[in-house]
N, CA, C, O and CB atoms as a CASP TS submission, in Angstrom:
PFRMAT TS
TARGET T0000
AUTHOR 0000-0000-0000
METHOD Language model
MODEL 1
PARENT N/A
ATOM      1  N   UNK     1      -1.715   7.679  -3.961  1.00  0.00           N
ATOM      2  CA  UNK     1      -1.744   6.606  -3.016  1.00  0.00           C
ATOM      3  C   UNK     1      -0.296   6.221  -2.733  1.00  0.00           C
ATOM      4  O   UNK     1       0.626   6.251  -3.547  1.00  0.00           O
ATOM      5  CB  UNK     1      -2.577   5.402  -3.544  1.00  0.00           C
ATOM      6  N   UNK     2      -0.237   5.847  -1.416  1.00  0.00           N
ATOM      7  CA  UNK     2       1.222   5.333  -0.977  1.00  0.00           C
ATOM      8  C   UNK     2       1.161   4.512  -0.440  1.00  0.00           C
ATOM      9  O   UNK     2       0.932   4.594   0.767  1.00  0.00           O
ATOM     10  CB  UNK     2       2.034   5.957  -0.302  1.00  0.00           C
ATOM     11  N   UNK     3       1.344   3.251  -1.089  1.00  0.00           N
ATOM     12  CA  UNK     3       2.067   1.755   0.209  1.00  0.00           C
ATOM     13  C   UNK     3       3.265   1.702   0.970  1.00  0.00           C
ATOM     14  O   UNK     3       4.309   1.876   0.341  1.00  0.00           O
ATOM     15  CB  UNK     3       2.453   0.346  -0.488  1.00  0.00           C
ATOM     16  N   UNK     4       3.336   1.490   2.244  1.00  0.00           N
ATOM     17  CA  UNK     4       4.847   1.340   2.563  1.00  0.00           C
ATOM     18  C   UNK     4       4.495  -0.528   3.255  1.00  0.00           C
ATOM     19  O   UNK     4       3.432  -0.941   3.719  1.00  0.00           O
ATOM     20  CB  UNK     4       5.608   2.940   4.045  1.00  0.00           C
ATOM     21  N   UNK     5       5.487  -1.107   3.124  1.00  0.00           N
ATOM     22  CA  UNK     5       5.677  -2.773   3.786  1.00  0.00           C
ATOM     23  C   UNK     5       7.215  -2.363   4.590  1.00  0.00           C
ATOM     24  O   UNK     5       8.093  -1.585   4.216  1.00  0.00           O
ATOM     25  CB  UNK     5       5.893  -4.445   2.188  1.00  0.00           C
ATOM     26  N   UNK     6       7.152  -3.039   5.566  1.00  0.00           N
ATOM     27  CA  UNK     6       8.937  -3.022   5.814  1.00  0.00           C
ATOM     28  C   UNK     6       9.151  -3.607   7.482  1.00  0.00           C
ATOM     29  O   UNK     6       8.706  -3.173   8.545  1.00  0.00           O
ATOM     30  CB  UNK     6       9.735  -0.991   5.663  1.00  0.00           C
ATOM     31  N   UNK     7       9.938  -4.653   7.197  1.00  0.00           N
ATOM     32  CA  UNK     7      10.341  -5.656   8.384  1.00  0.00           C
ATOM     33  C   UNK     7      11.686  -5.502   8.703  1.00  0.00           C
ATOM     34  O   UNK     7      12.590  -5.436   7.870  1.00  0.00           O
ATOM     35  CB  UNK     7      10.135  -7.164   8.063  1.00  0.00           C
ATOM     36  N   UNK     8      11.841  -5.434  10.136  1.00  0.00           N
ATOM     37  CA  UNK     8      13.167  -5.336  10.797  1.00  0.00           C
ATOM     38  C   UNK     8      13.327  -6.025  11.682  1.00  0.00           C
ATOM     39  O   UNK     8      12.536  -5.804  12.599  1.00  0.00           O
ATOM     40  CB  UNK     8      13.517  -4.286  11.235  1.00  0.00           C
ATOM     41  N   UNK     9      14.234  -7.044  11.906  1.00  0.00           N
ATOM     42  CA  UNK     9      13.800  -7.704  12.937  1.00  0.00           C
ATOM     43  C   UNK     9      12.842  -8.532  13.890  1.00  0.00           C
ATOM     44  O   UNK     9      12.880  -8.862  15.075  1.00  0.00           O
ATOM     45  CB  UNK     9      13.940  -7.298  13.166  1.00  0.00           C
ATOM     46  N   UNK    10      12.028  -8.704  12.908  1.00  0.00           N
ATOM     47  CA  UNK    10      10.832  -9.392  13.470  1.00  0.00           C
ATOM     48  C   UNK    10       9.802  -8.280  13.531  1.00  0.00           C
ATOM     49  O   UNK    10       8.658  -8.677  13.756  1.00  0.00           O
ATOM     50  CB  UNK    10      11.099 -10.090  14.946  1.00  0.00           C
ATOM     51  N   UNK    11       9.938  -7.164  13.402  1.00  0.00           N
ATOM     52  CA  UNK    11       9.309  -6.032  13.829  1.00  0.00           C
ATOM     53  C   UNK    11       8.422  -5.472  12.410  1.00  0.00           C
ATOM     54  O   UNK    11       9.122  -5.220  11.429  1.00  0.00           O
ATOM     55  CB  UNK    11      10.506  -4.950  14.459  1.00  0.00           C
ATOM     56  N   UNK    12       7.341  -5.331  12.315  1.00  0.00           N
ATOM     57  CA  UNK    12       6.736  -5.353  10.947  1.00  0.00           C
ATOM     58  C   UNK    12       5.839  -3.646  10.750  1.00  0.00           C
ATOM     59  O   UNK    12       5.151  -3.071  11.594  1.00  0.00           O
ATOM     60  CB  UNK    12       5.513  -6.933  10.891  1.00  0.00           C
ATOM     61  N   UNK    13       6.054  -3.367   9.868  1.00  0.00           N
ATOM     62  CA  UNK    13       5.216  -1.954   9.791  1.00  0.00           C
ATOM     63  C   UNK    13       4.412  -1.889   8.209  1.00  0.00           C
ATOM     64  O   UNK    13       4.969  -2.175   7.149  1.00  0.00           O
ATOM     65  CB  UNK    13       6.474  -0.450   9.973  1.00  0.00           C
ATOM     66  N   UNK    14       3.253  -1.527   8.331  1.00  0.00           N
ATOM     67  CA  UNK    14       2.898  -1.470   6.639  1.00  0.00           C
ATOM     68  C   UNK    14       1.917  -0.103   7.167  1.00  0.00           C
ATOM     69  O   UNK    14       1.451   0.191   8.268  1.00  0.00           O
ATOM     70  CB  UNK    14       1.862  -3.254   5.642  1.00  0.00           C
ATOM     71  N   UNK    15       1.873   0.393   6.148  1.00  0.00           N
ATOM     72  CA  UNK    15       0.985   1.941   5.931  1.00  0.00           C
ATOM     73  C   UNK    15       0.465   2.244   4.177  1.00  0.00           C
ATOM     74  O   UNK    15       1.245   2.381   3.235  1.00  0.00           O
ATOM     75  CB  UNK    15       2.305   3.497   6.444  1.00  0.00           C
ATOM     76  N   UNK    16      -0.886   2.287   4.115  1.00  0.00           N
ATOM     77  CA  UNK    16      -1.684   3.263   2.927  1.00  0.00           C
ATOM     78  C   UNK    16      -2.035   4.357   3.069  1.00  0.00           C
ATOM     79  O   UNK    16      -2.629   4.699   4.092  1.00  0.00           O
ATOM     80  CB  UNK    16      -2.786   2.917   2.484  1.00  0.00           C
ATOM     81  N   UNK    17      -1.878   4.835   2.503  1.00  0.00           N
ATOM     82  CA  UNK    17      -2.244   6.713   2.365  1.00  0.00           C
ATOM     83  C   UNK    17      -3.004   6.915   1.405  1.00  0.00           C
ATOM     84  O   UNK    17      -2.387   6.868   0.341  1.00  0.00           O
ATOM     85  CB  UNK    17      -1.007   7.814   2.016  1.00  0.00           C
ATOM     86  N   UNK    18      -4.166   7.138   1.287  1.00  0.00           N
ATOM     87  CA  UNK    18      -4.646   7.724   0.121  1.00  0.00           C
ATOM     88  C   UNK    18      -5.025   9.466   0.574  1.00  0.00           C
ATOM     89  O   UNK    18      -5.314   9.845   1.708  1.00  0.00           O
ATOM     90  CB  UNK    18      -6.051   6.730  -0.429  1.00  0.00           C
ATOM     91  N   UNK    19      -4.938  10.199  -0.483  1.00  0.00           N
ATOM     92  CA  UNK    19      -4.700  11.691  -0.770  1.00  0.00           C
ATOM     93  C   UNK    19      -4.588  12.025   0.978  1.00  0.00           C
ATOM     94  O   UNK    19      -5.487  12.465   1.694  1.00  0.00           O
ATOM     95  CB  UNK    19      -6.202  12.619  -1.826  1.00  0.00           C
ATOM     96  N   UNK    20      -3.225  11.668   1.358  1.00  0.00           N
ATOM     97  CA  UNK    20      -2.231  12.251   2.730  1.00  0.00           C
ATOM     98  C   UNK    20      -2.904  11.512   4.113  1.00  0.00           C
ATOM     99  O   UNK    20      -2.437  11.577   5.250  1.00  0.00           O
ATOM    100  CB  UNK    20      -2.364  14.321   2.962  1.00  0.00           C
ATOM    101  N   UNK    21      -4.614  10.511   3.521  1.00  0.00           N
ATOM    102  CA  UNK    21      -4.639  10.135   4.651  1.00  0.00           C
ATOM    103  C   UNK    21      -4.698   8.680   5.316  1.00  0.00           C
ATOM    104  O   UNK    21      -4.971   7.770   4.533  1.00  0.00           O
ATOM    105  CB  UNK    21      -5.433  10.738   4.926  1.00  0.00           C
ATOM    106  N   UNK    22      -4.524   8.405   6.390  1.00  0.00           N
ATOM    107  CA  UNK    22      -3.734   6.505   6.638  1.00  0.00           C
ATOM    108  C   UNK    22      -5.135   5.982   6.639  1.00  0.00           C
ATOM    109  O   UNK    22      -6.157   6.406   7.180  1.00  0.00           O
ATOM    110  CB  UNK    22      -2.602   5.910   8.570  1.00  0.00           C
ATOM    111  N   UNK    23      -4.890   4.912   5.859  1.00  0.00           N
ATOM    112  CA  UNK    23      -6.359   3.999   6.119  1.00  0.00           C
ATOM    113  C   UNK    23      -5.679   2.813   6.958  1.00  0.00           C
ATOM    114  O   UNK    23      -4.769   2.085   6.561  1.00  0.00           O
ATOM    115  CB  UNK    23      -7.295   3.301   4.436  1.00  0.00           C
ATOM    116  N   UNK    24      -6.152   2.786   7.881  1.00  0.00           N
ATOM    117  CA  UNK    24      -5.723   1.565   8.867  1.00  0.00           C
ATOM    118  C   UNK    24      -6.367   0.451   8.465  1.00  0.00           C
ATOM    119  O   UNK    24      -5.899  -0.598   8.908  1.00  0.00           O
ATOM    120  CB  UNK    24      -6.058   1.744  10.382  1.00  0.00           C
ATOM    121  N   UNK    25      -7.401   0.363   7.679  1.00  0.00           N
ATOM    122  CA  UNK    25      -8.023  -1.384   7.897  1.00  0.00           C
ATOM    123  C   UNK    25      -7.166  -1.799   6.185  1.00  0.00           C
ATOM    124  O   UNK    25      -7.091  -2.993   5.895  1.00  0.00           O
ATOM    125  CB  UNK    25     -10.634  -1.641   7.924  1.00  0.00           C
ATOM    126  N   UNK    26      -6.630  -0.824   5.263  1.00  0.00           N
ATOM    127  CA  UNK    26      -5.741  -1.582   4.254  1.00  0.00           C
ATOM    128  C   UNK    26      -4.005  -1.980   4.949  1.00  0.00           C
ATOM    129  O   UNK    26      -3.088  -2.736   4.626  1.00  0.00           O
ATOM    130  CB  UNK    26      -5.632  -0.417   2.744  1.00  0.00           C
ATOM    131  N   UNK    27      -4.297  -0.838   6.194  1.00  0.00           N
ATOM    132  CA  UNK    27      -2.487  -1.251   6.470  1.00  0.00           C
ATOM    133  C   UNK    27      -2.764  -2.336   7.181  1.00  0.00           C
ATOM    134  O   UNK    27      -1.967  -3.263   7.034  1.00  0.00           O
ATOM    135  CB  UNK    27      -1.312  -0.105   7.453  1.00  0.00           C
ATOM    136  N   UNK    28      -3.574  -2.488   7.845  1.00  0.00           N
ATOM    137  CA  UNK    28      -3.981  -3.893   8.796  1.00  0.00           C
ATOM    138  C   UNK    28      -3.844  -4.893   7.775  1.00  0.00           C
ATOM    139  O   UNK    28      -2.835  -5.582   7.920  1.00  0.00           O
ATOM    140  CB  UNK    28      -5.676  -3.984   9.540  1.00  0.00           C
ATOM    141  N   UNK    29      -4.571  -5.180   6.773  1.00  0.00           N
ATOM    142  CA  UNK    29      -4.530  -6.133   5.347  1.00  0.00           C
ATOM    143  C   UNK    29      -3.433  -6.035   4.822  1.00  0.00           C
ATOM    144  O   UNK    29      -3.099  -6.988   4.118  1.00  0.00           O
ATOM    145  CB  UNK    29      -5.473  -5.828   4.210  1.00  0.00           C
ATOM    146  N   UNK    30      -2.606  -5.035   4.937  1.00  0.00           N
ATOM    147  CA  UNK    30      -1.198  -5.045   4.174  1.00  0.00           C
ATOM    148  C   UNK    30      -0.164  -6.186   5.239  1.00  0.00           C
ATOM    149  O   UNK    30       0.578  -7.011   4.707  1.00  0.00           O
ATOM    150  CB  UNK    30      -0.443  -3.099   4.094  1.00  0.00           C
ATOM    151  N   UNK    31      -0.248  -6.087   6.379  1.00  0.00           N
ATOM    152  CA  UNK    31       0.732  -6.447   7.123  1.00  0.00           C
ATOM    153  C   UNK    31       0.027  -8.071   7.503  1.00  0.00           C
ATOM    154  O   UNK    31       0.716  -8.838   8.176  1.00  0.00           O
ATOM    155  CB  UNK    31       1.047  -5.250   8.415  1.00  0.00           C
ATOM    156  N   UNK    32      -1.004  -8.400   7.152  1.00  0.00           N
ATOM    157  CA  UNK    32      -1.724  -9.606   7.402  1.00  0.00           C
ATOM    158  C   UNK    32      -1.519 -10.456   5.940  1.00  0.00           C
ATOM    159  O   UNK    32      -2.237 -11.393   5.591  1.00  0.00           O
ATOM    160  CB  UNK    32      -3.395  -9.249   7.834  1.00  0.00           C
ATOM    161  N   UNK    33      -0.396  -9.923   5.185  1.00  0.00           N
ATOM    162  CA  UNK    33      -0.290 -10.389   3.587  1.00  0.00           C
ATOM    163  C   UNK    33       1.438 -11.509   4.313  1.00  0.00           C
ATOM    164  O   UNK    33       2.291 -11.143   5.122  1.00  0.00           O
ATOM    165  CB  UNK    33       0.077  -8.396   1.887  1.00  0.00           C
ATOM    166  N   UNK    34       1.290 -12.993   3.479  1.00  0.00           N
ATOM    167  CA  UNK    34       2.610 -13.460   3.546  1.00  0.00           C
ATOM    168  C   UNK    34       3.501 -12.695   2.982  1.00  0.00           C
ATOM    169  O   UNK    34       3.823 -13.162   1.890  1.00  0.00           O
ATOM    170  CB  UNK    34       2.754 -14.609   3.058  1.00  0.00           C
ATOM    171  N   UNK    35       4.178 -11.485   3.304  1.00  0.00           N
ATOM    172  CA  UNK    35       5.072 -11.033   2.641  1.00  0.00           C
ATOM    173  C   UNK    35       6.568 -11.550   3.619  1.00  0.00           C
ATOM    174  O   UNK    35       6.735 -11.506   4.837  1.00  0.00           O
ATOM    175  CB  UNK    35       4.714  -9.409   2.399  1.00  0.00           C
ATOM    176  N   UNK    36       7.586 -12.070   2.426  1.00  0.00           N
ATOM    177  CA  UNK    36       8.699 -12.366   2.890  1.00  0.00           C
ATOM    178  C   UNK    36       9.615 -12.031   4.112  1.00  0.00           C
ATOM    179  O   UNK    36      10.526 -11.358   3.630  1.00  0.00           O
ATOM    180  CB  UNK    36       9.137 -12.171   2.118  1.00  0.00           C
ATOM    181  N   UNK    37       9.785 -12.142   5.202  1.00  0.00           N
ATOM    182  CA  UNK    37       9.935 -11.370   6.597  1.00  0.00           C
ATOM    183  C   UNK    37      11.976 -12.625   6.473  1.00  0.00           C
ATOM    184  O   UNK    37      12.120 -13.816   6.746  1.00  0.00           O
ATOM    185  CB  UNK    37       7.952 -11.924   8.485  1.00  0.00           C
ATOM    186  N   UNK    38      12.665 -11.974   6.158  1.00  0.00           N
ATOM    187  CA  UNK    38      13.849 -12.223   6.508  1.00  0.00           C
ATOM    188  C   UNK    38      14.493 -12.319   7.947  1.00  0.00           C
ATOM    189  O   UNK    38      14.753 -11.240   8.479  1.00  0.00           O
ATOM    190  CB  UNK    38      14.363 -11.450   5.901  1.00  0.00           C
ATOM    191  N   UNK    39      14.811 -13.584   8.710  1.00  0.00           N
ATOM    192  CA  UNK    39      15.005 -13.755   9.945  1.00  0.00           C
ATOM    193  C   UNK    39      16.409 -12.631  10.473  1.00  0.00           C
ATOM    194  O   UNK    39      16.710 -12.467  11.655  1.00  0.00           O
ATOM    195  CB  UNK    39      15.219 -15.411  10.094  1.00  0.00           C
ATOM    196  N   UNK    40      17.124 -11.953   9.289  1.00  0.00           N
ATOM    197  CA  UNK    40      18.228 -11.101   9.827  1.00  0.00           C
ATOM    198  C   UNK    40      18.399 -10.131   8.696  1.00  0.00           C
ATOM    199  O   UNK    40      18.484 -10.365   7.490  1.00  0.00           O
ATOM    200  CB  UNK    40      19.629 -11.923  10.206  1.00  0.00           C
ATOM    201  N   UNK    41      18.438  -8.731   9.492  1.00  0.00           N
ATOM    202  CA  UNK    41      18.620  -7.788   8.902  1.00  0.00           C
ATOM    203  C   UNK    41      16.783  -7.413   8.571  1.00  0.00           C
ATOM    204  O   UNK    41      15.825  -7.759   9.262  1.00  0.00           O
ATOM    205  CB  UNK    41      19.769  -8.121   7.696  1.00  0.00           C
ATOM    206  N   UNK    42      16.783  -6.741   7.501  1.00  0.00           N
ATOM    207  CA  UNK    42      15.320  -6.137   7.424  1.00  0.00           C
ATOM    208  C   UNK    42      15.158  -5.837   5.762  1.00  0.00           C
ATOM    209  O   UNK    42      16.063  -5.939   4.934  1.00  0.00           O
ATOM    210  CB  UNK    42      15.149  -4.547   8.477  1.00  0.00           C
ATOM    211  N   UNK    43      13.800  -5.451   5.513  1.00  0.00           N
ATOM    212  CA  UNK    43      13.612  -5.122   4.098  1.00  0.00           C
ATOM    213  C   UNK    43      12.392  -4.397   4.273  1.00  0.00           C
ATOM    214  O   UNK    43      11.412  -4.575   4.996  1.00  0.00           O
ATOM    215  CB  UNK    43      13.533  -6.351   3.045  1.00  0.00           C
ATOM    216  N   UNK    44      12.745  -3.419   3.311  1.00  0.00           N
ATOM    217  CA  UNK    44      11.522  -2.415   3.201  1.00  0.00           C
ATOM    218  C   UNK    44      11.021  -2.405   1.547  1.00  0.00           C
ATOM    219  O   UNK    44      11.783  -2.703   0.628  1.00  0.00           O
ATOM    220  CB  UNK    44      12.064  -0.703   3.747  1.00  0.00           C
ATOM    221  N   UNK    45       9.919  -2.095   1.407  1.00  0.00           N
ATOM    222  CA  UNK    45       9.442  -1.535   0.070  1.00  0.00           C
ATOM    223  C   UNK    45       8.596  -0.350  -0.210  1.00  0.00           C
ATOM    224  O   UNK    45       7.644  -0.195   0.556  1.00  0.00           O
ATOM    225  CB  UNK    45       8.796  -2.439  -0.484  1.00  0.00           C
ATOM    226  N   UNK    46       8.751   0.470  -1.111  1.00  0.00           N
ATOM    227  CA  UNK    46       7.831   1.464  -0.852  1.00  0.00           C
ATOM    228  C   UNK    46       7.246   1.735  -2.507  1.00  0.00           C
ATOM    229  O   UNK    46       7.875   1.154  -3.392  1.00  0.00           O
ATOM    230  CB  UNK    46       8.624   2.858  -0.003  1.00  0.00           C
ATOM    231  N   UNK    47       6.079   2.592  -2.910  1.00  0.00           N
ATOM    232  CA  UNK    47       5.328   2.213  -4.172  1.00  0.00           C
ATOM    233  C   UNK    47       4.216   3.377  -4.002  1.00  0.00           C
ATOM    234  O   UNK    47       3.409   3.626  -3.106  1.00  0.00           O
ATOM    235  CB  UNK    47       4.685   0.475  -4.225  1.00  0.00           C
ATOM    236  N   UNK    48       4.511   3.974  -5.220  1.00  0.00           N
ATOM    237  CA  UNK    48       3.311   4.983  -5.219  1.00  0.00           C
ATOM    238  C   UNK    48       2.105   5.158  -6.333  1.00  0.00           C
ATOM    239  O   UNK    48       2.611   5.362  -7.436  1.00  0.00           O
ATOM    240  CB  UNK    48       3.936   6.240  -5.203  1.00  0.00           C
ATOM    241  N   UNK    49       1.466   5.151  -6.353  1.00  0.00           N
ATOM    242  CA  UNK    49       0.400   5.038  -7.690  1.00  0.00           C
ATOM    243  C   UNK    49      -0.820   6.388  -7.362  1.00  0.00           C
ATOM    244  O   UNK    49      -1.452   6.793  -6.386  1.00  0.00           O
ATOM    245  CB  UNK    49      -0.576   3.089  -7.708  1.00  0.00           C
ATOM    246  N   UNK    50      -0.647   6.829  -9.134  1.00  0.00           N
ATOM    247  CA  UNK    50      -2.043   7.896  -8.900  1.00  0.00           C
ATOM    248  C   UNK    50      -3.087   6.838  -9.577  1.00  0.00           C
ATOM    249  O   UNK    50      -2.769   5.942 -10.359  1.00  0.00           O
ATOM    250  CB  UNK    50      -1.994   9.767  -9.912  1.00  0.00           C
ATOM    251  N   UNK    51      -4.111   7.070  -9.213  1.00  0.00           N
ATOM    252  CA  UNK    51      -5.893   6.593  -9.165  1.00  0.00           C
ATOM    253  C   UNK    51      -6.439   8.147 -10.164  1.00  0.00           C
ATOM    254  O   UNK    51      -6.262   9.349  -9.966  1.00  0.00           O
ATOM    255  CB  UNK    51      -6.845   6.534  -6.831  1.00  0.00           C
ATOM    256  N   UNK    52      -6.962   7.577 -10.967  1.00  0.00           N
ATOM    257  CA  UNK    52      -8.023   8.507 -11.546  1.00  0.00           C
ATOM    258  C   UNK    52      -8.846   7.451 -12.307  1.00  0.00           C
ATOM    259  O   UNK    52      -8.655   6.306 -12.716  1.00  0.00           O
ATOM    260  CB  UNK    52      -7.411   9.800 -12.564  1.00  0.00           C
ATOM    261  N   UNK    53     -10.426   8.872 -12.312  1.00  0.00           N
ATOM    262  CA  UNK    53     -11.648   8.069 -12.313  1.00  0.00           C
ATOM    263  C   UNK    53     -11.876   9.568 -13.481  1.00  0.00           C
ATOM    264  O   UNK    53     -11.421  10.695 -13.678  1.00  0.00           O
ATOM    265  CB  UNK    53     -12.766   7.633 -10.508  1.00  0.00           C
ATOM    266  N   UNK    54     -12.890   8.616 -13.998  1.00  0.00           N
ATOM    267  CA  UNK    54     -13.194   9.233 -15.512  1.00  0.00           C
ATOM    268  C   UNK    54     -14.856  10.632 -15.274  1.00  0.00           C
ATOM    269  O   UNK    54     -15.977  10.400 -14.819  1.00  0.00           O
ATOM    270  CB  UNK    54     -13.786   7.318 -16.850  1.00  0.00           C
ATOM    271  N   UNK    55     -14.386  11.690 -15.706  1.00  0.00           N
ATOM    272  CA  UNK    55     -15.381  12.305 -15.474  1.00  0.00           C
ATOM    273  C   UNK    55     -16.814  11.919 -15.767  1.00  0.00           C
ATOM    274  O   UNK    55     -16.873  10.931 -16.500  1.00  0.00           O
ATOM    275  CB  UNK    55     -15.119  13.226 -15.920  1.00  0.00           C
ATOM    276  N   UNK    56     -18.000  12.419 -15.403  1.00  0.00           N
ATOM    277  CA  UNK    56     -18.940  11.813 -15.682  1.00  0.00           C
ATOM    278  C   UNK    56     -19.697  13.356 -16.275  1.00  0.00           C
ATOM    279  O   UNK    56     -20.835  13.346 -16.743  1.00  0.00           O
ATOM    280  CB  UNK    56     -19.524  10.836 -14.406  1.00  0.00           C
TER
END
């Protein structure tokens, strides 16, 4: 899984990936989160996590 968050200018982008593919209704929820939006200059974050589920 891959989160990306990242504001530039007023300009906002967030993206999830799970195994290579974009889920739009978590990046929609990602970018609908109060995350800190700096009035100058920009900030990005990026974060990766593996998911595993226990055989059955």
């Amino acid at each position: 899984m891959k989160i990306f968050f990242g504001t530039y200018k007023g300009a906002d982008t967030a993206e999830v990936r799970v195994n290579g593919r974009v889920g739009e209704p978590a990046g929609q929820a990602l970018l609908a989160q109060p995350w800190p939006r700096p009035a100058e200059g920009g900030a990005y974050a990026r974060t990766y996590a593996v998911l595993v589920h226990q055989e059955r």
